[in-house]
C-alpha positions as CSV (number, residue, x, y, z in Angstrom):
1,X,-141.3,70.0,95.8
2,X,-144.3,71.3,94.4
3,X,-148.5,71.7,95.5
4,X,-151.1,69.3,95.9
5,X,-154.0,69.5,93.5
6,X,-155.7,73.0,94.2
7,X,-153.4,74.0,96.5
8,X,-150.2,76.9,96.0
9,X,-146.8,77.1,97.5
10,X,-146.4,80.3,99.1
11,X,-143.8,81.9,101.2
12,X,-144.6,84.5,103.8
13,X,-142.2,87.6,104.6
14,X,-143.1,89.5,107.8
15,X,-140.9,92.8,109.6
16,X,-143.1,94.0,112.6
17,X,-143.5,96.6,114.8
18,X,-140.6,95.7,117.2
19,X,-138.3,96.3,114.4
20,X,-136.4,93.5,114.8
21,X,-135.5,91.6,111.7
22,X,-137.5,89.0,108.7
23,X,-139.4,86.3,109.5
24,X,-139.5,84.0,106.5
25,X,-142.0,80.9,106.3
26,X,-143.0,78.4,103.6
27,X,-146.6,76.8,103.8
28,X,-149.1,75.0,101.2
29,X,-152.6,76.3,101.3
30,X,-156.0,76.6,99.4
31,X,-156.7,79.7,100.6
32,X,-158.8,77.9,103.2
33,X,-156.8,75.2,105.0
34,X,-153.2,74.4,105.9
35,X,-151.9,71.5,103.8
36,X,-148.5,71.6,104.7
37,X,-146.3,74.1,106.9
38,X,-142.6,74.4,105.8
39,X,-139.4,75.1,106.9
40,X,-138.7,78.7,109.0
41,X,-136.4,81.3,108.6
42,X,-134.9,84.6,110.2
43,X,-133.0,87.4,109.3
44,X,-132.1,89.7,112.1
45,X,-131.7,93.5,111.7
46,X,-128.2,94.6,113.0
47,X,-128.3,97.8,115.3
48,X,-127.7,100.5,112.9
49,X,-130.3,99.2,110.4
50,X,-132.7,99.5,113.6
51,X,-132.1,102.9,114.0
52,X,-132.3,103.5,110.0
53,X,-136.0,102.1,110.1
54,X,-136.7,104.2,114.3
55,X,-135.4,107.1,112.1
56,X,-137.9,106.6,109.4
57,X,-141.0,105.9,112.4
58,X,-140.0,109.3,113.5
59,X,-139.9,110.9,110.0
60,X,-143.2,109.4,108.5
61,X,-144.9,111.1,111.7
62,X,-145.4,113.9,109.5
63,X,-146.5,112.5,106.1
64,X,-150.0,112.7,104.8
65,X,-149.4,111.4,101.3
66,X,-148.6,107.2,101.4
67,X,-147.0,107.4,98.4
68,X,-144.4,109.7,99.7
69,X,-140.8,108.5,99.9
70,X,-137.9,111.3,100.5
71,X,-135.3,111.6,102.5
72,X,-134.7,108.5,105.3
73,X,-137.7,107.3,104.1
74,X,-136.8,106.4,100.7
75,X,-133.5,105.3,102.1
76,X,-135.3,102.7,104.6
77,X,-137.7,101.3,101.3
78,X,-134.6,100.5,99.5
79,X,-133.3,99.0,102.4
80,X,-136.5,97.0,103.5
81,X,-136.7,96.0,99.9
82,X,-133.0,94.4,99.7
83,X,-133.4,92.7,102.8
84,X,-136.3,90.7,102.3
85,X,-134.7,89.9,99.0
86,X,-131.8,88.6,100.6
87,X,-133.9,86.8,103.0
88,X,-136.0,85.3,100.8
89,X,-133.2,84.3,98.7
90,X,-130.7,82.8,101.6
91,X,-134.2,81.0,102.9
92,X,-134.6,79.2,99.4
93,X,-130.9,78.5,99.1
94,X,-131.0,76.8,103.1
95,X,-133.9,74.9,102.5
96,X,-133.2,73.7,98.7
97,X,-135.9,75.0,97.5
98,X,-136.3,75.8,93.9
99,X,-137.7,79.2,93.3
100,X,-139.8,78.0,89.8
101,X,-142.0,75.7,92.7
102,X,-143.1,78.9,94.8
103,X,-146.3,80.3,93.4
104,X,-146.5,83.6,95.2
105,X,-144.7,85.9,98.3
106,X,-146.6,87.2,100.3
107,X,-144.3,90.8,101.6
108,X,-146.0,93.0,104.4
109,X,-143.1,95.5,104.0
110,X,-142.6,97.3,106.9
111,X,-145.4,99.7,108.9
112,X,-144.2,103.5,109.3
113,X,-147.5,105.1,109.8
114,X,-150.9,103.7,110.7
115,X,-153.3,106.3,111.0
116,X,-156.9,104.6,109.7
117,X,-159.0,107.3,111.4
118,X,-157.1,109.7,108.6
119,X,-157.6,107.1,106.0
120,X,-153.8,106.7,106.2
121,X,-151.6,103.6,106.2
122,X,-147.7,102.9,105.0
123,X,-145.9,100.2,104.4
124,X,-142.4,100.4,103.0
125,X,-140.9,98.2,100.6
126,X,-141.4,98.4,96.2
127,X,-143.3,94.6,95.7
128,X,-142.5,95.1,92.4
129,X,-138.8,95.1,92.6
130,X,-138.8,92.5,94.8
131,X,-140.4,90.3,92.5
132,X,-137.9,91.2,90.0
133,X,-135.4,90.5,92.3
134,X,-136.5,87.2,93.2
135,X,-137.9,85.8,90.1
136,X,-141.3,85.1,92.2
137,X,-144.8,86.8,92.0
138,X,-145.4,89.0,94.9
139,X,-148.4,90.3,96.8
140,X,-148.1,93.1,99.0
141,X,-149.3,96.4,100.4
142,X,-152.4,94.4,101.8
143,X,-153.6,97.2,104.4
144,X,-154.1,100.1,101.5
145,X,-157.4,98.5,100.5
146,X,-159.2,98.1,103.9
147,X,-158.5,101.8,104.9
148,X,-159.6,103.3,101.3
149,X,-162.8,101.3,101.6
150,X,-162.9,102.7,105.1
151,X,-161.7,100.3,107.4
152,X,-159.2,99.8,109.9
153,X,-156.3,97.8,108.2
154,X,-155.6,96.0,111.1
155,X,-155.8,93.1,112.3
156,X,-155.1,91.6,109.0
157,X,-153.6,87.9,110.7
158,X,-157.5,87.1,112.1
159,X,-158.5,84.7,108.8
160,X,-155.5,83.3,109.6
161,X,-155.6,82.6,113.4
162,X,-159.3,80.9,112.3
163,X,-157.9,78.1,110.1
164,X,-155.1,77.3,112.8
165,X,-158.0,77.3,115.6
166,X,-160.5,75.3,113.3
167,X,-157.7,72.6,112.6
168,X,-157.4,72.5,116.3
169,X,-160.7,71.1,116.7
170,X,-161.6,73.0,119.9
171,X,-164.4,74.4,121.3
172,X,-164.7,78.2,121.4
173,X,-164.6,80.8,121.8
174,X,-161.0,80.4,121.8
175,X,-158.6,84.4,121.9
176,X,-155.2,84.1,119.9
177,X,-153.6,87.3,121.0
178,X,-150.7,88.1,119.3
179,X,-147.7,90.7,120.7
180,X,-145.6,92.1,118.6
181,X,-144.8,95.8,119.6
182,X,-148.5,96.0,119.3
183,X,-150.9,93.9,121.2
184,X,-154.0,92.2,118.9
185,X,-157.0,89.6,119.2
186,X,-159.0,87.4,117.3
187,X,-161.5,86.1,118.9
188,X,-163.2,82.7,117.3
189,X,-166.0,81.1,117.8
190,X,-167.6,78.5,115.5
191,X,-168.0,79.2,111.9
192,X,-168.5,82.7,112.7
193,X,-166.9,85.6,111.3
194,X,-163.6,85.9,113.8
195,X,-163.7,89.5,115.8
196,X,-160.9,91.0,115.8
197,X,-158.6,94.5,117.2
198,X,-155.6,95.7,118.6
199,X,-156.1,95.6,122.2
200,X,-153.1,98.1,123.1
201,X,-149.1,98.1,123.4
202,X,-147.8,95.1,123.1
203,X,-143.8,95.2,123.5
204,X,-143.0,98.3,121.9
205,X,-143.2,100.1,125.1
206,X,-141.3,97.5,127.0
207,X,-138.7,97.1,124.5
208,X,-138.0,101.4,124.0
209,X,-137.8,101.8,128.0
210,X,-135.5,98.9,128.6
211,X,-133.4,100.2,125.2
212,X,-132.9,103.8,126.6
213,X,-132.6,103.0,130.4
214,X,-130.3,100.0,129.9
215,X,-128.9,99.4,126.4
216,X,-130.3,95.8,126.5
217,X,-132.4,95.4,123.2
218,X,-135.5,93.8,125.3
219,X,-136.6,92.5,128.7
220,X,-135.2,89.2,127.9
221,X,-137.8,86.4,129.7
222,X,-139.4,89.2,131.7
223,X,-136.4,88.9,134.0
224,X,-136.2,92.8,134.6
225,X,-140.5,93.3,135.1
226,X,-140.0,89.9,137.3
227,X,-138.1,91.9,140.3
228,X,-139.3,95.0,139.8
229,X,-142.6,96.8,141.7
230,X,-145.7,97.9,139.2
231,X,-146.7,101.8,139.6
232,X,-150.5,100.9,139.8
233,X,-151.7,104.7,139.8
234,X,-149.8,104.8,136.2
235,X,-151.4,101.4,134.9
236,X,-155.2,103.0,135.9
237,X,-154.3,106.7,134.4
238,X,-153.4,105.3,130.8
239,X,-156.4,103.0,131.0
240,X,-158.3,106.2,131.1
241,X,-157.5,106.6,127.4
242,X,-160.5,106.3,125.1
243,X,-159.0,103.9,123.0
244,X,-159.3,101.0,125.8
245,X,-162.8,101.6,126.3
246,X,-164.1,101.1,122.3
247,X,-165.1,98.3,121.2
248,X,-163.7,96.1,118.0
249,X,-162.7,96.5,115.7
250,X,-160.1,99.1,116.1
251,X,-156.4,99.8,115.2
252,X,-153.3,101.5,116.5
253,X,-149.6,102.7,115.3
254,X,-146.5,101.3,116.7
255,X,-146.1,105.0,118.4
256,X,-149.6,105.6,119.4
257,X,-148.5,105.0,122.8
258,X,-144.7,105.9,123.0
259,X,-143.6,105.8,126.7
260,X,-142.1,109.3,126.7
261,X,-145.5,110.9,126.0
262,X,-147.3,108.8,128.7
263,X,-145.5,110.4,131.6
264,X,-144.1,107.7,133.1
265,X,-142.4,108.7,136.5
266,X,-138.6,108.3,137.0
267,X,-138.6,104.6,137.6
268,X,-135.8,102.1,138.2
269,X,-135.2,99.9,135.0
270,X,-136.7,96.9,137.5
271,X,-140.0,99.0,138.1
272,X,-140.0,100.5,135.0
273,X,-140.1,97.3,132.9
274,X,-142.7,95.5,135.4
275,X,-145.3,98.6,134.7
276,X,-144.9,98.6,131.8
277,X,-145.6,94.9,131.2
278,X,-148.4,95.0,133.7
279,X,-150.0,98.0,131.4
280,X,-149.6,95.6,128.6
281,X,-151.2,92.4,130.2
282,X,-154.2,95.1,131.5
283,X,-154.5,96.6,128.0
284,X,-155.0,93.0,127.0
285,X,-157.9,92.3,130.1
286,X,-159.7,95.2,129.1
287,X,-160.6,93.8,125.8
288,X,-162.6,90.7,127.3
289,X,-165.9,92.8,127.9
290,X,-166.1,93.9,123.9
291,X,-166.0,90.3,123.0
292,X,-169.1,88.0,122.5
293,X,-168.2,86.0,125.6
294,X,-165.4,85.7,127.5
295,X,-163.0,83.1,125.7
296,X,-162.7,79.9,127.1
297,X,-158.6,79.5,126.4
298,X,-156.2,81.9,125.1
299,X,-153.4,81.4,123.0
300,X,-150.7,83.9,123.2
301,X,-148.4,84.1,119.9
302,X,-145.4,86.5,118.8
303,X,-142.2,87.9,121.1
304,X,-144.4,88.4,123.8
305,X,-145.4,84.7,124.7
306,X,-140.9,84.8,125.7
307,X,-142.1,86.8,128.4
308,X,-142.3,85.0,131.4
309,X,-143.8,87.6,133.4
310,X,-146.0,88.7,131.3
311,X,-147.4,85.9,130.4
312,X,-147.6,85.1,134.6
313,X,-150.0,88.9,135.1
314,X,-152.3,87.5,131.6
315,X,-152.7,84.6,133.3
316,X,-153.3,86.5,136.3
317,X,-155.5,88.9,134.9
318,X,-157.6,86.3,132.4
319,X,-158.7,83.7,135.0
320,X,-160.3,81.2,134.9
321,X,-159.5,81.3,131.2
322,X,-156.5,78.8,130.2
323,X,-153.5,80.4,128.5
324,X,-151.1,78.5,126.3
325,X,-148.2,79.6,124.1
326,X,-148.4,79.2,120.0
327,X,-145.6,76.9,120.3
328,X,-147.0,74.8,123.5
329,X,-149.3,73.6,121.3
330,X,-147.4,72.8,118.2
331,X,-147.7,76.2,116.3
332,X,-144.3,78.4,115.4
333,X,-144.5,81.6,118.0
334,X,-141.9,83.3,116.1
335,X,-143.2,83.0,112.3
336,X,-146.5,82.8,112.5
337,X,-147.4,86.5,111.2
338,X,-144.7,85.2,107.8
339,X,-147.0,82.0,108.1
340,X,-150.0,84.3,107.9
341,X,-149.3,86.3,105.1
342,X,-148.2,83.2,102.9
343,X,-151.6,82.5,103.6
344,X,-153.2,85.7,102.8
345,X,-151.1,86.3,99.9
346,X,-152.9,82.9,98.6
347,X,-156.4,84.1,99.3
348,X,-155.1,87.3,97.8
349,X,-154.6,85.2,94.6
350,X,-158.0,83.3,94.8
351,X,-160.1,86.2,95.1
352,X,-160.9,85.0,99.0
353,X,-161.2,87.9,101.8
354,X,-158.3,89.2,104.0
355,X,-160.7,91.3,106.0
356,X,-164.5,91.4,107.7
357,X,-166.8,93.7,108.9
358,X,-165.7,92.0,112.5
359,X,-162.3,92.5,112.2
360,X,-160.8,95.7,110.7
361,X,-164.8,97.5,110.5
362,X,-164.9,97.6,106.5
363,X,-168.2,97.5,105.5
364,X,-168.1,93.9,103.5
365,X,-165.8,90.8,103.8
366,X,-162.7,92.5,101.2
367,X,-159.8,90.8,99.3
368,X,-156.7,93.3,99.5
369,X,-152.9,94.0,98.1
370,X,-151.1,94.0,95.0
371,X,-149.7,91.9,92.5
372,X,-146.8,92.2,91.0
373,X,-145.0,89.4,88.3
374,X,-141.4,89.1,87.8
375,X,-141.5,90.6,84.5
376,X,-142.6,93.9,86.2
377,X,-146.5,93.7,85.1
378,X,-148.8,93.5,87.5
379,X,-152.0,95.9,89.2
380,X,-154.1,96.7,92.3
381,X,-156.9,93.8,92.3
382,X,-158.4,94.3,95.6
383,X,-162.5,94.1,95.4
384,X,-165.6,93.7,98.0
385,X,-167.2,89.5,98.1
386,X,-170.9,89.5,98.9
């Protein structure tokens, strides 16, 4: 297996804010379209490696140097570095895929602390090691860039979500909204720049309530929000939050709305879950009058499009706009964000940007991360495109 003529091989590697496990995805790109998507992969995080990387969310709270890695925090790099490897290395040996025809991972690491408004991001896990590891060239740390040149760092998937959209073939403006523990847009329309922010909690909330009031890891198809009774009164006070009424681009941290803090009355587990997920799908709502126009079709991506409820109050709360699932309509809901940053880790490599004005805030379209080779060389190369 190998590339076509001017295009690369990459594999994407993606840990996200519901602390999960690896994603692991193989596609063929230019840098501009999808030649070929590849085979899947996932690596699930067993419960005490959970609570390694929750202990190191709660430690990083207090850092204000990125480069800083002590105590559990150094202990969950080394571990966020091994794993991948052994992800990426299990993936090749499924699949029977020689590593000498992969021209470049593409490793988010893991997000700790996202704090753009402080110039402050961190993502775990040494690139460099895990292209010695691997034998493979590696591009990571893709979010530093953005917030030194002063923008947000996130969204990062948005170039992304435009090729799949423009390969669709369908009119705009079309919203791919992603949920992961955070919620995000990207809104596309055209040739245009896509626009692009976090639009709120995605299942982070969800998933920490249902964790600590019922040991169940997640509110598995909505079934808990699904018989339960929403606490309105608490939906409209956290909408009162100034984040919800900025417009894009904009940014959160995994923790930027932790349950506990939000005073969240003693609910059942039932009524608990269902507010929750109804303060998601209004988070989401309250993004439409930001956008350009209101988007014709939505297509909802990540954990969250498993949630049957949830997905019921978006569609509920985005009428008359159409809302379809990433795999409904032939994309991979669960590996899309690996997908993605195969993808960006190619236009990392061709000198393409990862981020717009429209989409984190930076002030010109910006190519981001590092790169590092196998045989340890390797340097920060992120610059501004007219």
């Amino acid at each position: 297996m190998g590339a076509t003529v001017g295009s690369a091989v990459a594999i994407g590697l993606m840990s996200g804010t519901s602390l999960d496990g690896v994603d692991v995805a193989l596609i063929e790109t230019d840098g501009e379209k999808i030649t070929r998507f590849g085979p899947t992969g996932y690596h699930p995080y067993a419960d005490a490696e959970r609570v390694l990387l929750r202990n190191a969310l709660a430690a990083a709270v207090s850092l204000a140097d990125r480069a800083s890695r002590k105590g559990v925090v150094a202990e969950a790099e080394e571990f966020v570095t091994r794993v991948h490897a052994e992800a990426t290395e299990r993936f090749l040996d499924l699949n029977g895929i020689d590593r000498a025809t992969i021209d470049i991972v593409g490793f988010h690491g893991q997000t700790i602390l996202h704090r753009p408004h402080a110039a402050l991001t961190i993502q775990i896990g040494d690139g460099f090691k895990l292209a010695q590891r691997t034998g493979v060239p590696v591009a990571f740390d893709f979010r530093a860039a953005d917030v030194a040149a002063g923008g947000q760092g996130a969204p990062l998937v948005p170039v992304f979500h435009r090729a799949l959209v423009r390969a669709l073939g369908r009119s705009g403006p079309v919203a791919v909204l992603n949920i992961g523990g955070v919620a995000n847009i990207t809104y596309i329309d055209g040739s245009r720049d896509p626009v692009a922010c976090d639009t709120g909690p995605g299942n982070a909330l969800i998933d920490d309530f249902i964790r600590s009031h019922s040991g169940e890891p997640f509110d598995r198809d909505g079934a808990h929000a699904a018989a339960g009774r929403i606490d309105q009164d608490f939906v409209a006070d956290v909408l009162n939050d100034p984040f919800f009424a900025a417009a894009c681009p904009k940014s959160l941290d995994r923790n930027a709305f932790a349950y506990a803090g939000l005073k969240l009355p003693a609910l059942s587990v039932a009524d608990g879950a269902a507010t929750l997920t109804a303060l998601t799908a209004a988070t989401v709502a309250r993004i439409v009058p930001h956008l350009p126009q209101a988007p014709r079709s939505w297509i909802v991506a990540g954990g969250g499009s498993r949630n049957r409820t949830l997905l019921r109050m978006l569609a509920d709360r985005l009428a008359p706009a159409s809302i379809e699932t990433a795999g409904e309509i032939g994309w991979s809901a669960d590996a899309l964000e690996a997908q993605a940053f195969a993808y960006l880790a190619v236009r990392r490599l061709r000198g393409l940007p990862i981020s717009f004005p429209t989409t984190t805030g930076v002030a010109r379209p910006l190519t981001g991360g590092v790169l590092a080779s196998p045989d340890g060389r390797g340097g920060i190369g992120a610059r501004a495109l007219s």
